[in-house]
C-alpha positions in Angstrom: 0.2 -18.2 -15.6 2.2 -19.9 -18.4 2.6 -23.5 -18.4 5.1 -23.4 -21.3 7.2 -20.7 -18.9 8.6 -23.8 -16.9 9.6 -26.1 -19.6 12.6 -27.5 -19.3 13.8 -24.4 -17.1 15.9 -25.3 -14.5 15.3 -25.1 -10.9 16.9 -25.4 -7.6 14.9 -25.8 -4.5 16.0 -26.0 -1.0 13.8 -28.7 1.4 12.6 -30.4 -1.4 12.2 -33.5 0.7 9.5 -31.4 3.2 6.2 -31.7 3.0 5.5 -28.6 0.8 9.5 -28.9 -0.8 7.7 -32.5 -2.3 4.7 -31.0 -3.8 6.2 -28.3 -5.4 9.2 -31.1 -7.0 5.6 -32.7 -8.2 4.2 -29.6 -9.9 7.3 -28.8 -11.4 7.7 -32.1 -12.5 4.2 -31.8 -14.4 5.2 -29.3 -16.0 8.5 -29.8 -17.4 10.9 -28.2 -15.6 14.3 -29.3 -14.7 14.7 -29.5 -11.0 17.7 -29.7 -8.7 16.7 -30.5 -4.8 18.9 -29.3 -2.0 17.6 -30.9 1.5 18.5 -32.8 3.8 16.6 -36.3 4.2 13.2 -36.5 5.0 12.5 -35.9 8.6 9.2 -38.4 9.3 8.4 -41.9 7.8 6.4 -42.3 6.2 6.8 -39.4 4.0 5.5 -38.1 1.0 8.7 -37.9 -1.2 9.5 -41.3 -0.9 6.4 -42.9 -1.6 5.5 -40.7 -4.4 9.5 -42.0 -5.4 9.8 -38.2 -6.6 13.5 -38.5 -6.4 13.8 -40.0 -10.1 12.3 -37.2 -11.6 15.4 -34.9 -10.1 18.2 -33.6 -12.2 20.2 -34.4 -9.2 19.2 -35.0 -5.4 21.3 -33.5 -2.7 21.1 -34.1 0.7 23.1 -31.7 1.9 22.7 -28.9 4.6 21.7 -25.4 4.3 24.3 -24.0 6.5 27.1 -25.3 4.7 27.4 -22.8 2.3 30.5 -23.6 0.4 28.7 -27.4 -0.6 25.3 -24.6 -1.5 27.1 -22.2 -3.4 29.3 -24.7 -5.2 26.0 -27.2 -6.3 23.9 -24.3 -7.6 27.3 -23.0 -9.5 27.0 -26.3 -10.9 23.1 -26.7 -11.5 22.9 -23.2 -13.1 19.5 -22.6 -12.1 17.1 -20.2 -14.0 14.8 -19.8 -10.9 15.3 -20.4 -6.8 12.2 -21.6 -4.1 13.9 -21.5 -0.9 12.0 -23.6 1.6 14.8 -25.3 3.5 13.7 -25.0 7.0 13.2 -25.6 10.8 9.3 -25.9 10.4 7.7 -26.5 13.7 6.7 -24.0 16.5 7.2 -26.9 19.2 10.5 -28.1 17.9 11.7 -24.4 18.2 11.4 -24.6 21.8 12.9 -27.5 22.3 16.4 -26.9 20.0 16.4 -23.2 19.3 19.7 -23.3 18.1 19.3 -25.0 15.2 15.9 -22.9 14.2 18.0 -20.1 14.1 20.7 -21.4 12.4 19.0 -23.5 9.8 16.4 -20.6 9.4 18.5 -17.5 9.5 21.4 -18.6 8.3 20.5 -20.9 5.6 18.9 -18.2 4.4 21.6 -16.1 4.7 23.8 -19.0 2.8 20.9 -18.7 0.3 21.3 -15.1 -0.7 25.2 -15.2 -0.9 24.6 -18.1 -3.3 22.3 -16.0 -5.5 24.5 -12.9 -5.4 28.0 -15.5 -7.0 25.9 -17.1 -9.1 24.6 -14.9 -12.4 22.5 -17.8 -13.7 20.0 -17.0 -11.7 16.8 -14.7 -12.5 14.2 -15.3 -10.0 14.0 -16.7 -6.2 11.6 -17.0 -3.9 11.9 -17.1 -0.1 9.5 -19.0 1.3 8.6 -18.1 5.1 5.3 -17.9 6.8 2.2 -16.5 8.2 3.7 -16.2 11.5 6.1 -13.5 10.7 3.6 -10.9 11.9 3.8 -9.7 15.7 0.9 -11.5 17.0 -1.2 -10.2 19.9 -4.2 -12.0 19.5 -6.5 -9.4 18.3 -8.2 -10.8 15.7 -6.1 -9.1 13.0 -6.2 -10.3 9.6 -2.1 -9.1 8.6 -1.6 -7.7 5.5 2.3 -7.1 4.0 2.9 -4.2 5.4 1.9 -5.4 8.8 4.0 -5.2 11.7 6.7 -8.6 11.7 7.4 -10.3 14.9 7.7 -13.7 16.6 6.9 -14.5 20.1 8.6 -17.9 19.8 12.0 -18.5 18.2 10.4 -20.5 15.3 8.4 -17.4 14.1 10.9 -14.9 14.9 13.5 -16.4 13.3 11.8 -16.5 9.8 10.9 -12.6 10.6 14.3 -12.3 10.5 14.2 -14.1 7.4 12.1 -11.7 6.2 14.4 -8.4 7.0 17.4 -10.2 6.0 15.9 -11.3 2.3 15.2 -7.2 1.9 18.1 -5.7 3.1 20.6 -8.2 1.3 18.2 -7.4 -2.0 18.7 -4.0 -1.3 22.6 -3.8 -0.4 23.8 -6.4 -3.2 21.3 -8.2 -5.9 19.4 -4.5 -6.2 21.6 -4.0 -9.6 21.9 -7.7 -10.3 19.7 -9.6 -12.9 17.8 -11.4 -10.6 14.8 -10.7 -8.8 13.8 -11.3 -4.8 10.0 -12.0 -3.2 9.1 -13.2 0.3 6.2 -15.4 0.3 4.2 -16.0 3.3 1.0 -18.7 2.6 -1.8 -20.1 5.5 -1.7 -23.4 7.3 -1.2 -25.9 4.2 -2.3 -29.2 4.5 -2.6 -31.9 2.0 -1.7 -35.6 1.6 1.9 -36.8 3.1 2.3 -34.2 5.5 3.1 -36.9 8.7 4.9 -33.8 10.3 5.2 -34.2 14.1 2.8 -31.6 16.0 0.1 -31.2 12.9 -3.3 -31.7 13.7 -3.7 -33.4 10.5 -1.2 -36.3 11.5 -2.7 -36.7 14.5 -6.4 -37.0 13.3 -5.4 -39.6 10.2 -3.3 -41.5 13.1 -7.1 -41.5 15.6 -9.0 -42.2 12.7 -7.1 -45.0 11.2 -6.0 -46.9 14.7 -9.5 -46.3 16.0 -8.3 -44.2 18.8 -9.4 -41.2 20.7 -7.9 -38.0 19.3 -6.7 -35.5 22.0 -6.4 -31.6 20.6 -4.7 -29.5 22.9 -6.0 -26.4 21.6 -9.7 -26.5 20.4 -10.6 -22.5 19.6 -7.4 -21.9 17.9 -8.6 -20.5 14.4 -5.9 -20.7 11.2 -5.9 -19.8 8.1 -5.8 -23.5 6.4 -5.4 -24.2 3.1 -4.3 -27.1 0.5 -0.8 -26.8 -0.3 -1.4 -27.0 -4.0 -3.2 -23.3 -3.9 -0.2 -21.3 -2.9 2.4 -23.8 -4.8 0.5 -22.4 -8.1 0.7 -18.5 -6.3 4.8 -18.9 -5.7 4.8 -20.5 -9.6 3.0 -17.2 -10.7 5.2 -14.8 -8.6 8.4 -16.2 -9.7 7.3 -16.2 -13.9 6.3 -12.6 -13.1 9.8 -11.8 -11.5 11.4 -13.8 -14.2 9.7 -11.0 -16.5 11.1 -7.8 -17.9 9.3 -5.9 -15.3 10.1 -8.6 -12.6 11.6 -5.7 -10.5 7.4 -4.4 -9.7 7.2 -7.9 -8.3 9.9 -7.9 -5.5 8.7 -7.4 -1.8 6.6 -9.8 0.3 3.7 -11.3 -0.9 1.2 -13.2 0.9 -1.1 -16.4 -0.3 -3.4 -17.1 1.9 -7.2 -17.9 2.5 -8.5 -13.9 3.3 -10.3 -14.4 6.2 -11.8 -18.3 6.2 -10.8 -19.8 9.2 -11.6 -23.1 10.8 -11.0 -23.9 14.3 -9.2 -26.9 15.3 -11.6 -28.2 16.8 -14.2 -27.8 13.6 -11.1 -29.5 11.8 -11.1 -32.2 13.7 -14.8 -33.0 13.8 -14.7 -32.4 9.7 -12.0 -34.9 9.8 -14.1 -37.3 11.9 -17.5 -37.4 10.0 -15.3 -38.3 6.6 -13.2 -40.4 7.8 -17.1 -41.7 9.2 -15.0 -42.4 12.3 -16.5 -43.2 15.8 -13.2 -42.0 17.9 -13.9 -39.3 20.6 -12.2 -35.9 20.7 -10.7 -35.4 23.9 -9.6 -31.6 24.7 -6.5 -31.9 27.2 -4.7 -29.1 28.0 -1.0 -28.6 26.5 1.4 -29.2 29.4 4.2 -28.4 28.3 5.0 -25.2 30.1 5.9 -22.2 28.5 4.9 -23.4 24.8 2.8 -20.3 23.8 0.5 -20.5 20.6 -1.2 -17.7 19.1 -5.0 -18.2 19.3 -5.7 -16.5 16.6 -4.1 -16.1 12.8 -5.6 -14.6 9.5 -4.1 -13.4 6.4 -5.3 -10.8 3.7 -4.2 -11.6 0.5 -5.7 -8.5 -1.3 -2.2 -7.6 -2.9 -2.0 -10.9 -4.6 -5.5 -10.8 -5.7 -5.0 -7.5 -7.1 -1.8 -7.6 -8.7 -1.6 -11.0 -9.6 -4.9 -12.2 -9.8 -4.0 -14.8 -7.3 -7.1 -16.5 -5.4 -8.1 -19.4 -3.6 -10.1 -21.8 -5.2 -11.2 -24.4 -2.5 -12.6 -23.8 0.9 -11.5 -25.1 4.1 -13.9 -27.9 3.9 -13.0 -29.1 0.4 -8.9 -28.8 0.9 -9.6 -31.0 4.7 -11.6 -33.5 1.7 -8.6 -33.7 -0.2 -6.4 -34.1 2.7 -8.3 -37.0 4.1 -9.4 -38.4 0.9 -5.4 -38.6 0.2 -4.6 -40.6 3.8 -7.6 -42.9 2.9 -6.1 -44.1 0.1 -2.7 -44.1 1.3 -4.0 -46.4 4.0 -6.2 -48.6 2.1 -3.9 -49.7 -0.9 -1.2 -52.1 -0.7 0.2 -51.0 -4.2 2.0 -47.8 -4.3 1.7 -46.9 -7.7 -2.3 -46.2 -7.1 -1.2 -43.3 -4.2 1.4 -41.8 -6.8 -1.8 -42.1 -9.2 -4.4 -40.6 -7.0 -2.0 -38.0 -5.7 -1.6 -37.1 -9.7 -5.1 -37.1 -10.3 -5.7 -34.3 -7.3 -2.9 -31.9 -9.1 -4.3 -32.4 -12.4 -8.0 -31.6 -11.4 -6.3 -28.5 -9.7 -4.7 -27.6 -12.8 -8.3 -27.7 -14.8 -10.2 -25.9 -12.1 -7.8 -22.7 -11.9 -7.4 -22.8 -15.4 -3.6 -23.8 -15.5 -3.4 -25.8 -19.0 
């Protein structure tokens, strides 16, 4: 990876007001480039794009919807960007039962929106899709899904960014094939980190026990996932799109995967990691999920081989140090009164990434 790659090269991102959308804003921010964000607002407070006040170091902040492609296609004709992260998105499993509309309009097509953008816009050299581990047809067999695994979706959430998926190469394929700009799905673990207040997470809901000294009910105590911090595959989607940006960008396109090969923790394991360092004396109640007909898989792994290989892409912390950094965040979010020592500590974290994966 090139640090001097991003200096002042200019950006757009979609959901740059999510959880993930607001970390990458951060890293970019570090290191130079220009961004645009395209979102709209943030979904929870408190969130982590407003208290880490990242809206200042924007080029320009619109909140604006991904399905309105003519506002899309005429702010990135304005912004001019060099490179695309696309992570506008109906995020939650849950929610997609509840309004599965709007997950499949916002997922499928926004994205769509997305792609016509890039193909009337020339400016642009590199995108990224971003998607998710859940693309892959799921049956519970203790798989660890590799790119060229079967896609799926046995909810609407996870279906509709398979569809994501397929639309991103066939669009490639029938219009941007010739263009100067180059394509790559990316599909990363479980991320957590601090300021995700997401509803549903079982990070949120252990920081919300911990602090309030109440009980913390987990409705699923064997699932397994492939967690990780969110800073580990930020730094993998920086990598892909420098290498698609390159002269032989085109060996890059496809679908790429960044996630933890094969460590997995349990939610329940989670949860009792999140208890002994938060030094917490709530209980963990296991209560069945009553909502009818809301089907989880039990089991999710990923094998990031391809990324190793031909990117030398890896993950540097393990489950129990990125669940340290995630609760070490909300510990220090809760316990200071000024701001500016969160947007400090939250700084601090990046940069010690930065050293330890050798990103000067």
């Amino acid at each position: 990876m090139k640090k001097l790659f991003w200096k002042n090269k200019r950006v757009f991102i979609t959901g740059h007001t999510g959880f993930k959308g607001s970390w990458l804003v951060l890293t970019l921010k570090s290191l130079g480039a220009k961004v645009t964000g395209y979102a709209l607002d943030p979904i929870s407070k408190p969130n982590f794009f407003d208290n880490l006040k990242l809206s200042k170091f924007l080029e320009n902040d619109y909140r604006q919807d991904i399905q309105n492609f003519s506002t899309l296609n005429k702010l990135i004709k304005r912004s001019k960007p060099d490179v695309i992260f696309h992570l506008a998105a109906q995020s939650s499993v849950l929610v997609s039962y509840e309004n599965p509309d709007d997950t499949l309009k916002t997922n499928v097509i926004g994205t769509f929106n997305l792609l016509q953008a890039i193909r009337s816009n020339k400016s642009i050299k590199s995108a990224i899709v971003v998607t998710t581990d859940k693309v892959y047809l799921n049956e519970d067999k203790k798989i660890n899904f590799n790119e060229s695994s079967k896609l799926g979706g046995y909810d609407i959430y996870s279906s509709s960014k398979a569809c994501c998926e397929i639309i991103t190469e066939s669009y490639r394929n029938s219009f941007i094939k010739n263009q100067n700009c180059r394509i790559a799905t990316v599909r990363s673990g479980n991320c957590i980190g601090g300021g995700d207040w997401t509803e549903d997470r079982i990070v949120k809901d252990c920081v919300e026990a911990f602090i309030k000294k109440k009980n913390l009910i987990i409705r699923s105590p064997n699932a397994t996932r492939p967690w990780q911090h969110v800073m580990e595959p930020i730094f993998g989607y920086l990598k892909l799109a420098e290498k698609l940006f390159s002269k032989n960008g085109e060996k890059y396109v496809g679908s790429w995967n960044f996630g933890p090969n094969n460590i997995n923790l349990s939610v329940l394991k989670l949860a009792q990691l999140g208890k002994k360092i938060f030094n917490s004396k709530s209980k963990i109640i296991i209560k069945k999920n009553k909502k009818k007909n809301k089907h989880e898989a039990k089991y999710l792994s990923l094998n990031s081989k391809k990324s190793l290989k031909k990117l030398n892409w890896r993950v540097y912390l393990k489950p129990e140090k990125s669940l340290k950094l995630t609760f070490d965040w909300f510990k220090v979010f809760y316990s200071k009164k000024n701001k500016t020592e969160i947007i400090n500590y939250t700084n601090k974290q990046l940069q010690n990434f930065q050293k330890l994966i050798k990103y000067y």
